[in-house]
C-alpha positions in Angstrom: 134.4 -40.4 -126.4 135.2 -39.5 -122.8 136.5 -41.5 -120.5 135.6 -40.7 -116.9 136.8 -42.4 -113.6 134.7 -43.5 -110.4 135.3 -45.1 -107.3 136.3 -44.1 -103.6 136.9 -40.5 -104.7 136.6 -38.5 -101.1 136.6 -34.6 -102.7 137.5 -32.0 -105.9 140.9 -32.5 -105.4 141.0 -36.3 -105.2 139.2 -36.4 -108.3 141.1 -34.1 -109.8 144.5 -35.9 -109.1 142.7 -39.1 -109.9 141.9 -37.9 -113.4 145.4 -36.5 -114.0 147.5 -39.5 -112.8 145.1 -41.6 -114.8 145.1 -39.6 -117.8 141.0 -39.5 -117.9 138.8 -36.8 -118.8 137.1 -36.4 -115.6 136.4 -37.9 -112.6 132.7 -38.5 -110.7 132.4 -38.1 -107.0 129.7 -40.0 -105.6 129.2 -41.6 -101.9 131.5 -38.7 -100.8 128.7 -36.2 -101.6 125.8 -38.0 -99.1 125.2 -35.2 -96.3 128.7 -33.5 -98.1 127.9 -31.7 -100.7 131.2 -29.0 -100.3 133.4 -31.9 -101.5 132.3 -30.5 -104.5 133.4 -27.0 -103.6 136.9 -27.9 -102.4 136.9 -26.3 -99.5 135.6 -27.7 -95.7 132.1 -26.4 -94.1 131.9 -25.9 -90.6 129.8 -27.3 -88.0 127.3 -24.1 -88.0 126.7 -24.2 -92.0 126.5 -28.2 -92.2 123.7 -28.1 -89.6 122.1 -25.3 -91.4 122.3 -27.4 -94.9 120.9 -30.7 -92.7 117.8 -28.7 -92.1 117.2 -26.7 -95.4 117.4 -30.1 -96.6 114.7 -31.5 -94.1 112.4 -28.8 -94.9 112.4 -29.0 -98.7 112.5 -33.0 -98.6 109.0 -32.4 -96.5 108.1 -29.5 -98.5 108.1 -31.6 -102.0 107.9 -35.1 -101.2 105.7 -35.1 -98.3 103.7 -37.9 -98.8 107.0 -40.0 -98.9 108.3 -41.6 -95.8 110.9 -39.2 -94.3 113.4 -42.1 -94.2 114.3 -41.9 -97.7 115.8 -38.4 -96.6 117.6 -39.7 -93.3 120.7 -41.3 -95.0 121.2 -37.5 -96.6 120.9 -35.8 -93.0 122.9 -38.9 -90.9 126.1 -37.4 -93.5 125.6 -33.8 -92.3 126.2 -34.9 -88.9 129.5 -36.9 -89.6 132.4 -36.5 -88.1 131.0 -34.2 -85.2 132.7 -34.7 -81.5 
């Protein structure tokens, strides 16, 4: 059986200490992902690619789920944007 942790986990490498310290056998990352998907990655994404990703995003949610109301999407696109000055 596996034993996984969850909760509050910000990127990689906060899940992967979390894990370690805890002794589990992974870690999931979830809220921290919303509009973020490099904390995945480890590393940061700039202001250029995040804005890029915001609209890929915009245009595929449109693209395949058209006939849903765009606000489902806007929580996803609202995290792309965090953290801007």
């Amino acid at each position: 059986m596996l034993v996984l942790g969850n909760g509050d986990l910000a990127d990689r490498a906060d899940a992967v200490a979390r894990a370690a310290s805890r002794r589990l056998d992974g870690a999931l990352i979830g809220r921290a992902t919303v509009g973020n998907p490099w904390a995945l990655s480890g590393r940061p994404a700039g202001t250029a690619e995040r804005l890029r990703a915001a609209i890929e995003h915009a245009e595929e949610f449109e693209q395949t789920r058209g006939g849903r109301p765009f606000v489902a999407v806007r929580r996803h696109l609202h995290g792309y944007c965090r953290g801007f000055e």
